[in-house]
Every structure is written in structure tokens, then in C-alpha cells.
PASEBA-1860 file (N, C-alpha, C; in nm, 3 decimals):
! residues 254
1> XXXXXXXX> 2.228/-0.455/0.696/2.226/-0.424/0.553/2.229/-0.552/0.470 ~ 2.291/-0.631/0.494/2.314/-0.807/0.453/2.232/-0.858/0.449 ~ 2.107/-0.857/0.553/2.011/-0.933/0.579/1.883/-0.850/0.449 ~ 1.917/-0.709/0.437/1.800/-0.646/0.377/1.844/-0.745/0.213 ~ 1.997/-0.698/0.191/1.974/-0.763/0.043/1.955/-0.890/0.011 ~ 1.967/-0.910/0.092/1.943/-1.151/0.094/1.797/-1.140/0.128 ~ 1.663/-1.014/0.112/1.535/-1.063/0.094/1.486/-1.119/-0.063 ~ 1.450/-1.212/-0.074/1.377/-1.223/-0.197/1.283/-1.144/-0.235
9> XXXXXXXX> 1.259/-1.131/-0.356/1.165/-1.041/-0.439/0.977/-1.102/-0.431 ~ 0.925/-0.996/-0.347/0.798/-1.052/-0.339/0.712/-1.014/-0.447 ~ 0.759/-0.891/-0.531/0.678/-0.803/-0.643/0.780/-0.775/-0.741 ~ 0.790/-0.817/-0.843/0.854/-0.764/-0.978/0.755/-0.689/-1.087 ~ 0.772/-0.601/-1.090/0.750/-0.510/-1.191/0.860/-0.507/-1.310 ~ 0.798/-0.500/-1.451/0.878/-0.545/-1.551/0.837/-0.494/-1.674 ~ 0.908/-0.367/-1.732/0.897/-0.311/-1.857/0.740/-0.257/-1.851 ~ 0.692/-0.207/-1.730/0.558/-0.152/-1.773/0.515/-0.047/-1.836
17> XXXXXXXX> 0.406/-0.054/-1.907/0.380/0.063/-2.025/0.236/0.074/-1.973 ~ 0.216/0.204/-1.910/0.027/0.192/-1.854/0.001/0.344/-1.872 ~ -0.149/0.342/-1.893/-0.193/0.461/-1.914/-0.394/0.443/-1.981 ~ -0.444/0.528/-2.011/-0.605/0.512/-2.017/-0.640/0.570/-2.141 ~ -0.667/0.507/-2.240/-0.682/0.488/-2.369/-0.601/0.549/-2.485 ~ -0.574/0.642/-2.532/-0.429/0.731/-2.593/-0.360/0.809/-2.500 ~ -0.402/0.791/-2.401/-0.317/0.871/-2.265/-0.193/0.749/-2.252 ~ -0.070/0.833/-2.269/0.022/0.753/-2.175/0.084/0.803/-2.078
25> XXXXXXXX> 0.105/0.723/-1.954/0.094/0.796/-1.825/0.237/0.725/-1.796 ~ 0.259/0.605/-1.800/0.385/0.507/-1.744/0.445/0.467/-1.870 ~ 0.584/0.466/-1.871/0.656/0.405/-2.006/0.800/0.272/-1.940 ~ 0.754/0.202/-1.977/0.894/0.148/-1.978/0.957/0.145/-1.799 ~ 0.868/0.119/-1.689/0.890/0.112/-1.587/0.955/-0.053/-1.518 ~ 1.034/-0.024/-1.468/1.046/-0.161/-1.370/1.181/-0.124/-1.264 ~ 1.096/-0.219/-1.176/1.120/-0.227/-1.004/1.103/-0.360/-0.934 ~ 1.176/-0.392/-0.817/1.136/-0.475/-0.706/1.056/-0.447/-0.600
33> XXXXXXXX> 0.975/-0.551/-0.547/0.989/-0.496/-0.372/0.988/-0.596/-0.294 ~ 1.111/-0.582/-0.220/1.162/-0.702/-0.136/1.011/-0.767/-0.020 ~ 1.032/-0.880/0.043/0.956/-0.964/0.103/0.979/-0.904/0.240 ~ 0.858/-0.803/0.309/0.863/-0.782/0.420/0.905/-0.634/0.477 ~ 0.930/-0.563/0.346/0.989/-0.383/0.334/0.806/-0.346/0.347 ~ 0.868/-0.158/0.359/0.803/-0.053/0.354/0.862/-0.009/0.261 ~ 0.780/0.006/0.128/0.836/0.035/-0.002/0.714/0.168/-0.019 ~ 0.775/0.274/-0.088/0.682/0.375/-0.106/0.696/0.440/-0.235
41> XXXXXXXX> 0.584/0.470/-0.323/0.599/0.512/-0.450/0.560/0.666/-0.426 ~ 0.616/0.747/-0.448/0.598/0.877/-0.442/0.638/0.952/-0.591 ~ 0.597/1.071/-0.611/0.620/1.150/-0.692/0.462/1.290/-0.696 ~ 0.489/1.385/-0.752/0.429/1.501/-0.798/0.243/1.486/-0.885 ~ 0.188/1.542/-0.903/0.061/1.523/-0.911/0.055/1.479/-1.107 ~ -0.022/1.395/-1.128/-0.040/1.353/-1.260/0.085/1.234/-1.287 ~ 0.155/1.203/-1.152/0.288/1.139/-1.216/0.237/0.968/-1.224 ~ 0.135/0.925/-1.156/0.116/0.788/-1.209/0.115/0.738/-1.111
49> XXXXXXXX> 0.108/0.770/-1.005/0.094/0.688/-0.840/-0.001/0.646/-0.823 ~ -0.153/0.655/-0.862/-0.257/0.607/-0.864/-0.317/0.532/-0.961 ~ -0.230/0.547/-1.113/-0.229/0.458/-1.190/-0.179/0.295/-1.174 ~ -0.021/0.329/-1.120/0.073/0.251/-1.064/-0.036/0.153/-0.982 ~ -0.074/0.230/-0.836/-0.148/0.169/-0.771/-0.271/0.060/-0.827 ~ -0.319/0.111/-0.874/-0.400/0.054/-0.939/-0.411/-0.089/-1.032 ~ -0.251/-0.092/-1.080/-0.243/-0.162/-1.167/-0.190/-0.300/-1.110 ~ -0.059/-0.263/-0.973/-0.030/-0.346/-0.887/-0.136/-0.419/-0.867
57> XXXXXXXX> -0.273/-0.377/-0.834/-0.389/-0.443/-0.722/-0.469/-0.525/-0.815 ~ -0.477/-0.498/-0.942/-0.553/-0.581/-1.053/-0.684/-0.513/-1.065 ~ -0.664/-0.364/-1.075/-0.778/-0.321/-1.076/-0.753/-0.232/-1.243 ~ -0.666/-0.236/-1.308/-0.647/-0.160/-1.428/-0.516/-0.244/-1.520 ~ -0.589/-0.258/-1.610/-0.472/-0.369/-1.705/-0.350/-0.281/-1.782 ~ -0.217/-0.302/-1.794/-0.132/-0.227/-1.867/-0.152/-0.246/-1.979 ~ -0.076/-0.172/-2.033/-0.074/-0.176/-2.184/0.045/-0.281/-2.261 ~ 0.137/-0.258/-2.159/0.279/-0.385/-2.194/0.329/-0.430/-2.035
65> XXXXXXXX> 0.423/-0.509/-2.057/0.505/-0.526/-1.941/0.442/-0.658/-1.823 ~ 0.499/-0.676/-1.680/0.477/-0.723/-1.625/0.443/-0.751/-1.494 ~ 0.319/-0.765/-1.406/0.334/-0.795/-1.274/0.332/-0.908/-1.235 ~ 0.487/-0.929/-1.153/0.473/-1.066/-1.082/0.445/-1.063/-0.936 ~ 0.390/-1.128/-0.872/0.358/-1.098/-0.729/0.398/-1.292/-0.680 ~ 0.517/-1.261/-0.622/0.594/-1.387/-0.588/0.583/-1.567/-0.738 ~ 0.667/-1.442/-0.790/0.677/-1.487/-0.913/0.585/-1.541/-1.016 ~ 0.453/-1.508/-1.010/0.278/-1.528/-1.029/0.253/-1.390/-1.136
73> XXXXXXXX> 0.213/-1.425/-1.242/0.223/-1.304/-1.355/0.050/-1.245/-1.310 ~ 0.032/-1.145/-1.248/-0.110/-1.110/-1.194/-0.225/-1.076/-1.319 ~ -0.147/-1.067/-1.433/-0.231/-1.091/-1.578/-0.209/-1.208/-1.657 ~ -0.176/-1.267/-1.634/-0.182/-1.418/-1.758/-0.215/-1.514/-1.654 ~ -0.208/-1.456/-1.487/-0.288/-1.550/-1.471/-0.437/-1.599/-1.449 ~ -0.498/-1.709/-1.498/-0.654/-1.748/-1.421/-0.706/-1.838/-1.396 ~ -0.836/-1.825/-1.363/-0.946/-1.912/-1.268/-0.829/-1.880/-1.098 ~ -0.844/-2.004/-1.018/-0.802/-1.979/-0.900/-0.671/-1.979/-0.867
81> XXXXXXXX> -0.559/-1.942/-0.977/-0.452/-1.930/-0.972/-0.495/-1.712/-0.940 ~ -0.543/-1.659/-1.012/-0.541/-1.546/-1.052/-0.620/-1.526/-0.910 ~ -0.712/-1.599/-0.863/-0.749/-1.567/-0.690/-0.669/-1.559/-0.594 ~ -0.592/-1.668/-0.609/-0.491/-1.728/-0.491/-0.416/-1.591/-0.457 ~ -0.365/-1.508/-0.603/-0.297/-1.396/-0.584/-0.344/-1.253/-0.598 ~ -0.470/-1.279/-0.564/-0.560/-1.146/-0.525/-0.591/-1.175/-0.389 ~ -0.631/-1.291/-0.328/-0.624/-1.297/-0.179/-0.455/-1.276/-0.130 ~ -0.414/-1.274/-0.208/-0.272/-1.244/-0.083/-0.278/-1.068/-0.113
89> XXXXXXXX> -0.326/-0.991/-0.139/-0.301/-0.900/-0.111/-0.437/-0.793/-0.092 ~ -0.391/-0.686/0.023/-0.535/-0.651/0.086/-0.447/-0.529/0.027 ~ -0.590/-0.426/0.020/-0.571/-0.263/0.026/-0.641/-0.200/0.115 ~ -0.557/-0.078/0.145/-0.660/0.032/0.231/-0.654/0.167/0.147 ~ -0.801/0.210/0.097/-0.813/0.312/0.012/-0.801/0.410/0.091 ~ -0.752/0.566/0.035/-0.699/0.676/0.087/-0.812/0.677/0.236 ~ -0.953/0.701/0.140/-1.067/0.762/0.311/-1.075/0.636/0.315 ~ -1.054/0.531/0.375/-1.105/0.409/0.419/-1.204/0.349/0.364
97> XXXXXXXX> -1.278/0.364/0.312/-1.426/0.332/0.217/-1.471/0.244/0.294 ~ -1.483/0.221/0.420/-1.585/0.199/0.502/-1.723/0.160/0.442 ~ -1.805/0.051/0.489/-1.931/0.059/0.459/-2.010/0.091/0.546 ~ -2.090/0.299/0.548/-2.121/0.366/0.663/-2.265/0.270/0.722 ~ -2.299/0.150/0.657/-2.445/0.097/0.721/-2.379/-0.070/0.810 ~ -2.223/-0.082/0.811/-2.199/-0.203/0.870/-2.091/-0.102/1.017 ~ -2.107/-0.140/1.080/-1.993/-0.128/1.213/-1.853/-0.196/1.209 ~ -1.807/-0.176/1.226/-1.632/-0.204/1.219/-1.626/-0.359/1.199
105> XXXXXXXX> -1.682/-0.410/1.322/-1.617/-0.575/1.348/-1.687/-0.607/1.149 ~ -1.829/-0.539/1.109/-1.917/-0.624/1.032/-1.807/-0.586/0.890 ~ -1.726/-0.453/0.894/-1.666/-0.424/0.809/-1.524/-0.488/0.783 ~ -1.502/-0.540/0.854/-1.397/-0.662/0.897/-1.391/-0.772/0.832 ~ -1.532/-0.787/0.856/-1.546/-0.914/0.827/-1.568/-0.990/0.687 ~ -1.620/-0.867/0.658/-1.673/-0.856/0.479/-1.611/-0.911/0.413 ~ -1.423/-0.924/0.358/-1.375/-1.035/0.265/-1.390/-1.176/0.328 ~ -1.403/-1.191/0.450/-1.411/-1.313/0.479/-1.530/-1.402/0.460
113> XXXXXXXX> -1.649/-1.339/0.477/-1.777/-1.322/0.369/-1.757/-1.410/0.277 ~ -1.690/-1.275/0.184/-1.718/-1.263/0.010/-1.605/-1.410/0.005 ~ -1.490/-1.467/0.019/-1.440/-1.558/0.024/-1.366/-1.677/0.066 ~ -1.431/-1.656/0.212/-1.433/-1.802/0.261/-1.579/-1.841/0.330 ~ -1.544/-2.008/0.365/-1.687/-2.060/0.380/-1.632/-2.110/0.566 ~ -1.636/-2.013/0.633/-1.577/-1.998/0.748/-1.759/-1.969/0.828 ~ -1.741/-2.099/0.929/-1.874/-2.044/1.024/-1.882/-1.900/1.079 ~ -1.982/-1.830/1.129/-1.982/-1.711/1.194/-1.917/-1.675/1.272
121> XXXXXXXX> -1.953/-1.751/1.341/-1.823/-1.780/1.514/-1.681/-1.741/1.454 ~ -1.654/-1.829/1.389/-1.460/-1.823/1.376/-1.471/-1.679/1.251 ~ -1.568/-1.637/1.215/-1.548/-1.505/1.150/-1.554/-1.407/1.259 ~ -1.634/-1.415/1.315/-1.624/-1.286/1.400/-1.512/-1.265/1.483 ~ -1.435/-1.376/1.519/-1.332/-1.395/1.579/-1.225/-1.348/1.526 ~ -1.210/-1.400/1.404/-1.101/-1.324/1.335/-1.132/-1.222/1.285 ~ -1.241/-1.117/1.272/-1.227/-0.992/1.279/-1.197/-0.893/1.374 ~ -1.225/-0.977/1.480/-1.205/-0.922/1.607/-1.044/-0.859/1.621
129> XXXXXXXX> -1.027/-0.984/1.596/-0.871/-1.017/1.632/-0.801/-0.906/1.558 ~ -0.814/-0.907/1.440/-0.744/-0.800/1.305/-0.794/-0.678/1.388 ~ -0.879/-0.578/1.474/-0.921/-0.500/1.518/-0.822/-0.463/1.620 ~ -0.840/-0.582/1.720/-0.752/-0.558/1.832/-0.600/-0.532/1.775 ~ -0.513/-0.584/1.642/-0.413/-0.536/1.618/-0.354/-0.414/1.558 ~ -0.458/-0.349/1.548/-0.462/-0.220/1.498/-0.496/-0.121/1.657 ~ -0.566/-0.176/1.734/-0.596/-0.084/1.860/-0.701/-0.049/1.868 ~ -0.809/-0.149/1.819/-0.976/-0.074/1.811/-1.005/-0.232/1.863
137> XXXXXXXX> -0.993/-0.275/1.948/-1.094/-0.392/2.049/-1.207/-0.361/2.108 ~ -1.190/-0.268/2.139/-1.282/-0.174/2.196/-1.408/-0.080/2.160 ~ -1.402/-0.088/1.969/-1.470/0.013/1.879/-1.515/-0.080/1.823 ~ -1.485/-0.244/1.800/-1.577/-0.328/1.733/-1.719/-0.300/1.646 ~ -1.798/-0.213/1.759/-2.006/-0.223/1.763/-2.018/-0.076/1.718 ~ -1.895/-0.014/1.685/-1.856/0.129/1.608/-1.969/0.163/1.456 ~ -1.971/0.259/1.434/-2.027/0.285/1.335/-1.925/0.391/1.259 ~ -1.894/0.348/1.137/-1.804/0.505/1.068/-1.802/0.596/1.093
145> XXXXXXXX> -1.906/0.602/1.108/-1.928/0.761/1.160/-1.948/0.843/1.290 ~ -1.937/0.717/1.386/-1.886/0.685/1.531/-1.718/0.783/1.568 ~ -1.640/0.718/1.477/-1.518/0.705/1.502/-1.429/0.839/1.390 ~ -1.329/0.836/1.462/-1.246/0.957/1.413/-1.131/0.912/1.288 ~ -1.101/0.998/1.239/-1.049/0.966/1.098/-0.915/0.884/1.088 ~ -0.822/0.879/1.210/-0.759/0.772/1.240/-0.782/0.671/1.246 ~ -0.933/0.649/1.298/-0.981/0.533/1.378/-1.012/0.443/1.232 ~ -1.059/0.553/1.136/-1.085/0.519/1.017/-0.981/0.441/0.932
153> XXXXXXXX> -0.876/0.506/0.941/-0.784/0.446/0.860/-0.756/0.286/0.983 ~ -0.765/0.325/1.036/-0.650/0.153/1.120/-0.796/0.086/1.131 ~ -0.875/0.070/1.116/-0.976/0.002/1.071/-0.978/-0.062/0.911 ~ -0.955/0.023/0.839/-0.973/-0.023/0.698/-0.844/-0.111/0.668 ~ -0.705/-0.077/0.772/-0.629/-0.165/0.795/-0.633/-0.297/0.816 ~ -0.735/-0.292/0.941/-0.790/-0.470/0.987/-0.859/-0.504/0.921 ~ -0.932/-0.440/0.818/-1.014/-0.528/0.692/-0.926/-0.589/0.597 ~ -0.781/-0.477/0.542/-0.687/-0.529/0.437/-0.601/-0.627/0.503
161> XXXXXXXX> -0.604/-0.675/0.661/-0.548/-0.770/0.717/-0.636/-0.892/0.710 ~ -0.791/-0.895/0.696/-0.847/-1.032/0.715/-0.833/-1.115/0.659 ~ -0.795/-1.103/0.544/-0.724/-1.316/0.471/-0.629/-1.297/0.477 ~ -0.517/-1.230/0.585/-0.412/-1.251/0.577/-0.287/-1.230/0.505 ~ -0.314/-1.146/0.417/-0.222/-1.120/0.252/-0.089/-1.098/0.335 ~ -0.020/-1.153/0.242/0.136/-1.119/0.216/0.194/-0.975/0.246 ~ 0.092/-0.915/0.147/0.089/-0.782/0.112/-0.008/-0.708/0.092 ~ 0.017/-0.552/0.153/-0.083/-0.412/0.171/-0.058/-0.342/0.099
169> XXXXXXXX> -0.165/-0.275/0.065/-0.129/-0.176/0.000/-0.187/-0.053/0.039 ~ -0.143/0.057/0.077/-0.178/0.223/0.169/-0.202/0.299/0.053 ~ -0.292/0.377/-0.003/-0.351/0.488/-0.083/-0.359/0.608/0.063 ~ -0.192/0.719/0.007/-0.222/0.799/0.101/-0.234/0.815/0.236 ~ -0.262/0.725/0.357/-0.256/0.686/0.452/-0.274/0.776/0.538 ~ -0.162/0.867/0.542/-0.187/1.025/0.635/-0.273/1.107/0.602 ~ -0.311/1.093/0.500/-0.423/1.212/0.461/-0.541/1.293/0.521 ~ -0.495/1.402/0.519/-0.607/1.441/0.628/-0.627/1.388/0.776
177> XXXXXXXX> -0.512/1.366/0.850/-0.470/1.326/0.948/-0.431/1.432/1.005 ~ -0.382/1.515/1.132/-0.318/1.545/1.241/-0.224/1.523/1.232 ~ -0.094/1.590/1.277/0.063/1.494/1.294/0.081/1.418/1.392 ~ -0.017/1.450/1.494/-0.025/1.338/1.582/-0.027/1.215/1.571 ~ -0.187/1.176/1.490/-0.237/1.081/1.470/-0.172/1.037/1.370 ~ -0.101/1.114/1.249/-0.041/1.045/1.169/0.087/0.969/1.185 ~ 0.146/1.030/1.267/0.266/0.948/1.375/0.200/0.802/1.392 ~ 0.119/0.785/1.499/0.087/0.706/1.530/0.010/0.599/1.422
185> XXXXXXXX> -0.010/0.623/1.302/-0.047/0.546/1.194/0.066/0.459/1.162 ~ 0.183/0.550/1.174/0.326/0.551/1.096/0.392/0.429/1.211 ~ 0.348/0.431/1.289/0.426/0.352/1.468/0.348/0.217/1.345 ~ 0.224/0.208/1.387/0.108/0.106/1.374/0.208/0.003/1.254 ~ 0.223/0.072/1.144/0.267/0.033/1.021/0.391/-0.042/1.034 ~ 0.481/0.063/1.115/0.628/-0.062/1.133/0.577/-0.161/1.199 ~ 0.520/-0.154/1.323/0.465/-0.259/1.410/0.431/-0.421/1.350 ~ 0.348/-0.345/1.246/0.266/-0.456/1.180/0.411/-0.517/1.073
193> XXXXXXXX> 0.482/-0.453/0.997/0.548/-0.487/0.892/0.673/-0.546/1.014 ~ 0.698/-0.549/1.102/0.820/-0.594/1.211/0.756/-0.738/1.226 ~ 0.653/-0.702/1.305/0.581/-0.805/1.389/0.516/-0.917/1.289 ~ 0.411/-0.896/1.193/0.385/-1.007/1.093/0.460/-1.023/0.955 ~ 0.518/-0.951/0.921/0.596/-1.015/0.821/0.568/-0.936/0.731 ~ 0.479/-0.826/0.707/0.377/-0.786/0.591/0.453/-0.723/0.517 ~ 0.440/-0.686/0.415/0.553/-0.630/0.330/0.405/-0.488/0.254 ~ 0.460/-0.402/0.319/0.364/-0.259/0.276/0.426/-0.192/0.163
201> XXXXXXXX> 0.306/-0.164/0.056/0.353/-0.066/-0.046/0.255/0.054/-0.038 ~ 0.302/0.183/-0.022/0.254/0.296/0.051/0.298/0.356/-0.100 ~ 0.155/0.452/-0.144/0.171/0.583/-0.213/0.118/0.688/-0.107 ~ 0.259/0.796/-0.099/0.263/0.924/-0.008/0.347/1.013/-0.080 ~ 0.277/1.120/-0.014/0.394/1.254/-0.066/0.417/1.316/0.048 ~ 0.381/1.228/0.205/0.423/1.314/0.352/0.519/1.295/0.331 ~ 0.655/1.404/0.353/0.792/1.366/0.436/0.789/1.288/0.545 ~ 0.726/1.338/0.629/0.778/1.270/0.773/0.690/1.099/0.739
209> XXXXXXXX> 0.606/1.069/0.691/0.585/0.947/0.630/0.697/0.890/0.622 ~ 0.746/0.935/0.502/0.859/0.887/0.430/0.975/0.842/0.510 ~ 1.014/0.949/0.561/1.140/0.972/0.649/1.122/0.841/0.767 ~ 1.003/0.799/0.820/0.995/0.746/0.951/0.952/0.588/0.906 ~ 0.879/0.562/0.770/0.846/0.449/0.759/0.926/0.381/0.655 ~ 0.952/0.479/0.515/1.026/0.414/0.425/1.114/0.349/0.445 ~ 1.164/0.223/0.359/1.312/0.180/0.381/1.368/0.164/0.272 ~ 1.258/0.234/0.157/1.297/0.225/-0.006/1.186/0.296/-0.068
217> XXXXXXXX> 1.194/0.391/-0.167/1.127/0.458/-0.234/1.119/0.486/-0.370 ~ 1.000/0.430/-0.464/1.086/0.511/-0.611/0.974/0.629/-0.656 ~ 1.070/0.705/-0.697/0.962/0.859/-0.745/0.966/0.852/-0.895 ~ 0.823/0.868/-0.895/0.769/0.858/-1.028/0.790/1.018/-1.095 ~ 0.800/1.025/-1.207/0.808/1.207/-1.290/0.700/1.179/-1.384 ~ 0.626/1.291/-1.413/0.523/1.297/-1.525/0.589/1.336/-1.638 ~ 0.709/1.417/-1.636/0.779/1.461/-1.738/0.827/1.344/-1.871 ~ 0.896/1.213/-1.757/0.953/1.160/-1.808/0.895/1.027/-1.821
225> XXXXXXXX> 0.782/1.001/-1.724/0.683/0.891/-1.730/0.757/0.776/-1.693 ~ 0.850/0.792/-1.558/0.945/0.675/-1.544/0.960/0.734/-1.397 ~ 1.040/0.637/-1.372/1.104/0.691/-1.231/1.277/0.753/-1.228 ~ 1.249/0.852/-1.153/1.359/0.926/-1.148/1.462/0.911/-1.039 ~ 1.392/0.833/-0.913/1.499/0.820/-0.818/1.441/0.678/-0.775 ~ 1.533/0.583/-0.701/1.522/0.506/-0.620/1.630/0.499/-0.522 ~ 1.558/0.424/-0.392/1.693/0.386/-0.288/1.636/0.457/-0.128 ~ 1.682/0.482/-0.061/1.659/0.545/0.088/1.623/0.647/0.106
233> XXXXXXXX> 1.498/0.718/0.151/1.473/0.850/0.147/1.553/0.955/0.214 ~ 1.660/0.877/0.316/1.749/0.951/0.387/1.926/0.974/0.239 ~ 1.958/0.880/0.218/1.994/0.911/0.098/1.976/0.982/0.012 ~ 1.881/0.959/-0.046/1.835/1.087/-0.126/1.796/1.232/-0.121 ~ 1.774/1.257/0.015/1.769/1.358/0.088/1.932/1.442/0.017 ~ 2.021/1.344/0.077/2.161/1.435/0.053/2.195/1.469/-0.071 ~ 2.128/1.389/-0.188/2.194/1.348/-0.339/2.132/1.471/-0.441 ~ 2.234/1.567/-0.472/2.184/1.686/-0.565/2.187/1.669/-0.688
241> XXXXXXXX> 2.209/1.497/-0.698/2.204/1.498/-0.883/2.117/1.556/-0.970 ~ 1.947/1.503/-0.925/1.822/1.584/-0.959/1.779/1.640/-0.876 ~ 1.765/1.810/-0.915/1.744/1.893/-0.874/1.544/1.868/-0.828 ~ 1.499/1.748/-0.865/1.386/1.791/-0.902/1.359/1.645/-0.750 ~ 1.411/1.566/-0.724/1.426/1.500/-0.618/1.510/1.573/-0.531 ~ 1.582/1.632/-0.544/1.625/1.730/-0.416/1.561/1.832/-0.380 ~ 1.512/1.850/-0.441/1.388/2.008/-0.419/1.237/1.912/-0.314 ~ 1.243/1.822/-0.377/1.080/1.746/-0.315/1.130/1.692/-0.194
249> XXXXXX> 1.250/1.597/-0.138/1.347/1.561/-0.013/1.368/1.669/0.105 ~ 1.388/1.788/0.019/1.444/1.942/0.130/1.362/2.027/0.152 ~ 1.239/2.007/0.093/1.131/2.111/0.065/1.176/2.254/0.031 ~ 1.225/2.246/-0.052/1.220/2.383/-0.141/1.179/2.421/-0.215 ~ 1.135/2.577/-0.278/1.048/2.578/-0.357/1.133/2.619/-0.480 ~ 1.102/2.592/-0.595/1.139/2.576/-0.727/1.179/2.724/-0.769
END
């Protein structure tokens, strides 16, 4: 427990106000996420998890407030300051977004492409490599549509692994998965966040997600356009303060 709170802060979130043109969706939000957690934003449909998402990755500007990504303001900053901290962080979109006319290793390889000036050789290599750590060494010469919807996701994994980022980011992850296979997504994920250091921010609304990967969670409300709970999903499980986080923890119906 000592060791979790002596992590430094790899993501500060700070007074955010976001939402899409007179829509306001987020008010007045802020959060951490420690260096090297499975942090998961969850909440109910319309509540801002894909906004949120979005805004983390630099793909949608707030309206107020702040993202720092290891203390780096991801809006005030630019030229190759504002790169430096878009290469540290990879995403994997909910269906993988695959490109169905490249094969795995070629889909791999693609940010390394778009931004570095790396010979072929040592690219293909390190796509390789990001493949084999996910468990597809073997599916390289794959085509999307080759491979099964697991295969899909831990693929789009070894693409959000190729420059290496700090940090991931999961849209959904289990979705449309098996409980099988989604287990085994869920194994993959600690693996990777144990073994390299990676610090994952996961939007889910699986329990058993939650329960098996989280080690911190905050739930977003549409009601209140904030977050309503943070802390351990096993914790919160027990905590009947809000009825409206204890109902979503126990699965009960309203």
C-alpha cells in the first residue's frame, strides 16, 4: 500500500470543464493517475467517458481546466514539445480500427512510419516484437479479417505499444468479447502494466474488468457532470453511501 502512494503522478487532470458546443457534458472535474496503475473511468451512458477519453488523448479541446501528462500541459503545449507528449501515449480504439488492406506486422508498424526515420529492417523488428508481446508471433502475415476479435484487440495493443508510450489508453476493451477471451485480455493487461511499466487508462462498464484489472476507478454521473466515486472497485463494492454506485458495483436493478 506504501509503495502504491509514493507513485508519482503521471496524469493530472485539473478543474476540467468539457463538452461540444452549448452542450455541457463535464464540469469542474479533477483527478490523478499514478505512474504505472490500471486506472479506469467508468460510469452510465451519456456520462462523459468518451468525451473524457477523448480529451485525455488530444483529440477534443476543453472548454476550461487542465491536462498535464507528466507535468506537460497537453494544450499550451507546441511544436515538438506538444509531440514529445503525444508520442508517449498510444491508444487502442474500442473495435481495434485496424487497417483491413495492411496485415498485422504492416499495422504495427504504421506509427513507426508516420514518426520515426527508422530503416525497414529495425521497423519490422520492432513490430514484430510488440506482436510477440501480446501473443500473435505467429499471426504477423494476418489479415483483419484473418483473425478473431481478440486477436483484434491484442493487436491494436502492439500498435499502441510501438513508440513505446508511457501510457495506453483502452476504449472498451472487452467489448464484444467472450468471457473467455475477455479474461485473457484482462491477464494480457496486468502482464503488460507489471512487466513494462505501462500505466493503462481503461474506459469499461465490465465488472469482472473492473474487479480483476482495476486498482483505481473514478465514475463519472451525467446527472451531476462530475465524478461521483473514486478509490478501489472492491471498496466501493461495500460502500452504500451512493445508492447509485452501489447499485452499478452489486448489479442491481434500480
Amino acid at each position: 500500500m506504501n509503495r502504491e502512494k509514493n507513485k508519482t503522478n503521471i496524469i493530472d487532470v485539473e478543474n476540467l470543464t468539457a463538452g461540444y458546443k452549448d452542450i455541457l457534458i463535464l464540469q469542474d472535474v479533477s483527478f490523478t493517475v499514478k505512474k504505472g496503475e490500471i486506472f479506469i473511468i467508468l460510469g452510465g451512458s451519456g456520462c462523459g467517458k468518451s468525451t473524457l477519453l477523448k480529451i485525455m488523448t488530444g483529440l477534443l479541446s476543453p472548454f476550461a481546466g487542465n491536462i498535464l501528462i507528466n507535468k506537460k500541459d497537453i494544450y499550451t503545449s507546441q511544436g515538438q514539445d506538444k509531440v514529445a507528449i503525444l508520442k508517449n501515449i498510444g491508444v487502442m480504439f474500442q473495435n481495434g480500427a485496424l487497417f483491413g488492406s495492411m496485415n498485422l506486422l504492416e499495422n504495427v508498424k504504421l506509427p513507426l512510419i508516420t514518426h520515426t526515420s527508422l530503416d525497414a529492417e529495425t521497423m519490422n523488428l520492432i513490430a514484430y516484437m510488440k506482436l510477440s508481446l501480446v501473443g500473435l508471433k505467429d499471426a504477423s502475415m494476418l489479415m483483419p479479417d484473418q483473425i478473431s476479435g481478440g486477436m483484434r484487440k491484442r493487436a491494436a495493443i502492439a500498435r499502441a505499444m510501438a513508440l513505446d508510450p508511457e501510457i495506453i489508453f483502452l476504449d472498451e476493451p472487452s467489448a464484444g468479447l467472450d468471457p473467455v477471451t475477455a479474461a485473457q485480455l484482462d491477464k494480457l493487461i496486468l502482464n503488460l502494466a507489471e512487466n513494462l511499466g505501462i500505466t493503462f487508462i481503461m474506459v469499461t462498464h465490465e465488472l469482472e474488468s473492473i474487479f480483476d484489472t482495476g486498482q483505481r476507478i473514478i465514475m463519472l454521473d451525467k446527472d451531476t457532470k462530475g465524478i461521483i466515486a473514486q478509490g478501489n472497485p472492491f471498496d466501493l463494492k461495500k460502500n452504500k453511501d451512493n445508492k447509485k454506485v452501489f447499485t452499478f458495483f452489486n448489479r442491481l436493478a434500480d
